[in-house]
Structure formats: structure tokens, C-alpha cells
N, C-alpha and C positions, 0 to 999 in steps of 0.2 A: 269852382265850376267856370266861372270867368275869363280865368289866367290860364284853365286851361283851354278855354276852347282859340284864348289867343296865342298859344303855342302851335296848336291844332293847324290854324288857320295861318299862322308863319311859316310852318313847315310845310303846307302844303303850297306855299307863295314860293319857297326855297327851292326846295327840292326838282323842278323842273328846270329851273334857272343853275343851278347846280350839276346838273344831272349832264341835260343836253347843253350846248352850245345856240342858243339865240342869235339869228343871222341876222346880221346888221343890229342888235345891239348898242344901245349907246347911252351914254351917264356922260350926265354932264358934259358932251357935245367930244367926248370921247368914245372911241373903239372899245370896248369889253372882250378882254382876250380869257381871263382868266377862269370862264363858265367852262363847262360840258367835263364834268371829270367823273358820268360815268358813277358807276355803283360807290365808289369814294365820294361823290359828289353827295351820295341819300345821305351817308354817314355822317359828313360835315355838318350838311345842312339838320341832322336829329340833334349833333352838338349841340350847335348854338343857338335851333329853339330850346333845347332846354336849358342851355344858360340864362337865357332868357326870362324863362318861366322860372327858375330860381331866383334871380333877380326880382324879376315882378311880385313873387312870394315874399322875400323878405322887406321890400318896398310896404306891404300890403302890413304884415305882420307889424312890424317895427315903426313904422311911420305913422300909416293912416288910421290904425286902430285906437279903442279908448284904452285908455291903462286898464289893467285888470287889476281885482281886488290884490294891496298884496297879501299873504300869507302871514302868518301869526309868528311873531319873533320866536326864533330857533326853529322853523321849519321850513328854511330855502333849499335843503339838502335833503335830499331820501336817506331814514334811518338804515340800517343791515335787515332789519327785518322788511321793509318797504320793498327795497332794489328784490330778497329775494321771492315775495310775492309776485312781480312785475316780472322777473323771470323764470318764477315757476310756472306763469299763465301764459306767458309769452312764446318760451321755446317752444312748444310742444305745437303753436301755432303757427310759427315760423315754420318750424321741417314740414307740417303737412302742407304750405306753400311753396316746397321746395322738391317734394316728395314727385311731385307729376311733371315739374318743367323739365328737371333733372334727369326723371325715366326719359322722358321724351325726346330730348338730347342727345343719348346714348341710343335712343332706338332710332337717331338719322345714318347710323350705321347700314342698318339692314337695309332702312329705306334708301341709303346710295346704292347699297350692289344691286338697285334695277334702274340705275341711269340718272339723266339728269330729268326726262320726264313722270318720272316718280316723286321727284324730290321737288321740282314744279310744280306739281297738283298738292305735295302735301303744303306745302310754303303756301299757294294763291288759298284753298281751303281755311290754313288757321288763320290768317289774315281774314277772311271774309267772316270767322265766327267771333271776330274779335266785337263785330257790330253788337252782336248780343249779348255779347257781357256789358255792356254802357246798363240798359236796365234792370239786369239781374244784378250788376253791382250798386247800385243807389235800393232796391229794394233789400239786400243784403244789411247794408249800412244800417237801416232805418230797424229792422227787425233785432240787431244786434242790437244797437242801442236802444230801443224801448224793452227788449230782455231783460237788460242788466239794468234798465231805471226801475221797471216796475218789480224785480226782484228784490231787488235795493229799496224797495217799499211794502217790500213780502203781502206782494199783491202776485197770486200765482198765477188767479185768474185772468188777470187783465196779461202777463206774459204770455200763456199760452194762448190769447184770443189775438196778441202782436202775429204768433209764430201760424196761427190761423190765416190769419188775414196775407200776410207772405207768402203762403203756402199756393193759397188760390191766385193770388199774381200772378206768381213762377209757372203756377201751372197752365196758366193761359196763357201766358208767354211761349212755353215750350212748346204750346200745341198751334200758335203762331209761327213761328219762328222753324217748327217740324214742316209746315206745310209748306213753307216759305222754300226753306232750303231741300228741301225733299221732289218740291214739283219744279224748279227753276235751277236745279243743279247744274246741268248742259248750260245755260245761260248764265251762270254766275263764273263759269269755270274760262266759259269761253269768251267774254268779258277782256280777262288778261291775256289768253292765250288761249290763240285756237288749233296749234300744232296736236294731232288727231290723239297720237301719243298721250299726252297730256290730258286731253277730255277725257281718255277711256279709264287714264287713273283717279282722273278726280272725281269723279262723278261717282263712282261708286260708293265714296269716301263722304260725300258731302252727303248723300242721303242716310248712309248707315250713321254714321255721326248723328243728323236732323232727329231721326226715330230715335237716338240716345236722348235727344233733347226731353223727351214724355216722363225720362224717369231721372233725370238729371235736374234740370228744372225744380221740381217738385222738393229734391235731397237742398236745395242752397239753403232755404229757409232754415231748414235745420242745424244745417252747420251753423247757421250766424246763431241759432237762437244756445247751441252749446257754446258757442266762443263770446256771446254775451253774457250768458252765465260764469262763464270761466274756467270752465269744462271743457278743455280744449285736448284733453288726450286721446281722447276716443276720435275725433277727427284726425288725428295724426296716425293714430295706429291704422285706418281703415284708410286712407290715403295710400299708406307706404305699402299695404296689403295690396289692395287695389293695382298698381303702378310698379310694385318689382316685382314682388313674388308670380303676379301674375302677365298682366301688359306686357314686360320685356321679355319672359321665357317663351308666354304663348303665343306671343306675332314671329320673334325671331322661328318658332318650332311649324306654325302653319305657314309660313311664307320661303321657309325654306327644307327644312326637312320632308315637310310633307308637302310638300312641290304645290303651294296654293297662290303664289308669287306674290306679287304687292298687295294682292285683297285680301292675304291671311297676315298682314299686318293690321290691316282695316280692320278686321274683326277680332284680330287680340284686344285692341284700344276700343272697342263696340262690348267686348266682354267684361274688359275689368271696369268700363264704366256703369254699366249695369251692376254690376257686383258692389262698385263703391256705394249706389244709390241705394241700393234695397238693405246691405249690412247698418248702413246711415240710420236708415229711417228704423230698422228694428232695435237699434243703440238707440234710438231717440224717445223708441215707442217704452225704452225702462224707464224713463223719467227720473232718471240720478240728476240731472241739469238742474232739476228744480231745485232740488236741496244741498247744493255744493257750494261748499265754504269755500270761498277764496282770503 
């Protein structure tokens, strides 16, 4: 948490000084020519905070910490059978992190052929809901890990009252965070840019999004509490369901075929997140999670 919010906080030190050009300028009783370069300028400047915060990690890890217990002779090496537990649990966890960045990638297609003010509102948008992942991902963490402690103690109940307790967060959260970005969309949008263009697509976007939040929300607890258990196929299949089959044919088909323009991209990504969150929670509601061997 530390190291990150001192990258956080470098890069936002950077990034202006990089970006723009600072008039009169001066280091060390010298001229500073070499600032303002501009959208290359964010890029550098994301470099080397994270070199930074690389460095600071390893500092952290390697240096400042206590030695940990070592390990019991002949076991500095994962056996064949180790490596393929950690990637039979793994993969499946990996692609369904990959499953939505990757659709969404592919669907800045559609959303370029309506200009550069579509592709504004959707860019200033996922940036602004970046804020709300900071506590849905430490509540996530927490929920996964006390899953797979108190399963790893074939304590059922005490898991399902972690994946409880997650539940009610997320969902207060969502119904925070719904109102937030649902009544202040016009004001979050226009923040960055107020070019008219740009409000008219964002705003639609940040609200329908926000009401995703009531049923999204609520689904993360459960993903962690399956990827703590180590059940993690079922979140990969209902992600890649969610996100191709769905998300990219049905925004690319409302937004253009069927002449709904950038808003029927809005509500492809409005549908297949409701679909991921409800298929989620009825895979959850079988309760295989609880009894699966890793």
C-alpha cells in the first residue's frame, strides 16, 4: 500500500512537469528545456514511477524484511505435481482477467467510427470508475483469503459468513458509488472536457454503467470467494460468455446495424454485465466452491 501510493503520488508530481512545458522553469540555477513533450510526456513519466515502485519493492522485500522461515531440505523447488496444481488453479483465473480487458480492446473499434468524442467519454468514464475498484479490490483480497484459510480449516461456515460479510460491503458500495456516478455524471464528465460532443456521450455511459454497479458489486464477493477456494473455472467461463459471445457482437449490432449509435454500445457493455453478475451468483448459489479439491 505504501510503495504504492508513492508511485501514485510521483507520478502525479511527473506527469505535469512532463506533459506541459513550465515557464521559467529552473534546476539548479539552470533553464529546463527538456519538459512539455505532451501525451509522450504521461507515458515516460508512468515509466519511471514504475521503476520506481519496482525498485522500492525489491528494496522492501529483500532488504528491510525478517528472513522467513526456510523451507524443509529438498523443498526449495516446486515438485511436477505442485507447478501443475498452481497452473491448473491459475489459468483459468488468468484468462477470465483477460477475458473483458481484451473484448474491450477490440470493441474501441466500433467506438472509434463515431469520432474522437466517443472515444473521449469512453477513455474520461473508465478512468473515473477506476476510483471504485481501490475498495472493491482490498474487500475482494480479504474475502479470498479468509475463503481459502477457513476452508483450509474445513470450517464451511465461518467461509461462507467471510463471503457474507463481502457481500454486504460490495453492496453498499455499489449502491454508493450508483448514486455517485448516476446523479453527478454531467459533472464528472465535464471535469475533463467540456466539449458538448463529449458530455452527450459520456453521460449516458457513466450512468448506465453506475446502475450496473447494484448488480456487479454484489457478483465480486463471489468471484473471490470461488478463486479462494480454487474454483476458478466457472469465473472464467461466465466472463468469456459475458464479454465475446455477448458484449462485442451485441454493442457492435445495436450501435450499428440497428442505427442505436454510441449508446447501443453503452448497452451491449450494460447487458453482458448484468448477465455476468446474475449467471455468477446462480454458479455460486450451487455451492461446488465449498467442496473442491485443489
Amino acid at each position: 500500500m505504501l510503495v504504492n501510493v508513492a508511485v501514485v503520488l510521483l507520478n502525479a508530481v511527473l506527469d505535469p512537469l512532463f506533459i506541459f512545458a513550465p515557464a521559467g522553469l529552473q534546476l539548479g540555477g539552470l533553464a529546463v528545456g527538456w519538459f512539455g513533450w505532451g501525451v509522450n510526456g504521461a507515458a515516460i513519466a508512468a515509466a519511471l514511477s514504475g521503476a520506481v515502485g519496482c525498485a522500492l519493492f525489491l528494496t522492501v522485500s529483500l532488504l528491510l524484511q525478517r528472513p522467513a522461515p526456510r523451507p524443509p531440505a529438498g523443498r526449495f523447488t516446486p515438485s511436477a505435481a505442485e507447478l501443475w496444481h498452481m497452473l491448473r488453479v491459475g489459468t483459468p483465473a488468468s484468462v477470465s482477467m483477460i477475458a473483458r480487458p481484451l473484448s474491450t480492446f477490440l470493441l474501441l473499434k466500433v467506438i472509434a467510427s463515431f469520432g474522437t468524442a466517443a472515444l473521449a467519454a469512453f477513455g474520461i468514464a473508465m478512468r473515473s470508475f477506476s476510483v471504485n475498484w481501490i475498495p472493491y479490490s482490498g474487500i475482494n483480497a480479504a474475502v479470498s483469503t479468509l475463503v481459502g484459510q477457513n476452508l483450509g480449516a474445513r470450517d464451511i461456515g465461518e467461509a461462507e459468513r467471510a463471503v457474507g460479510r463481502g457481500l454486504v460491503l460490495t453492496t453498499l458500495l455499489g449502491v454508493f458509488f450508483c448514486l455517485l456516478y448516476f446523479g453527478f455524471a454531467r459533472e464528472i464528465i465535464a471535469a475533463f472536457d467540456r466539449e458538448p460532443a463529449v458530455i452527450a456521450a459520456g453521460v449516458p455511459f457513466l450512468q448506465l454503467i453506475a446502475v450496473s454497479f447494484l448488480f456487479s458489486g454484489p457478483m465480486l464477493p463471489l468471484v473471490s470467494a470461488m478463486n479462494g477456494a480454487g474454483d476458478t473455472k466457472p469465473p472464467m467461463i461466465v466472463a468469456f460468455l459475458a464479454n465475446w459471445p455477448i458484449k462485442l457482437p451485441l454493442s457492435w449490432a445495436l450501435a450499428l446495424p440497428f442505427g442505436w449509435g454510441i449508446d447501443g454500445v453503452w448497452i451491449g457493455m450494460f447487458v453482458s454485465i448484468i448477465f455476468e453478475a446474475i449467471v455468477m451468483a446462480v454458479w455460486y448459489r450451487g455451492g461446488a466452491w465449498k467442496s473442491k479439491k485443489v
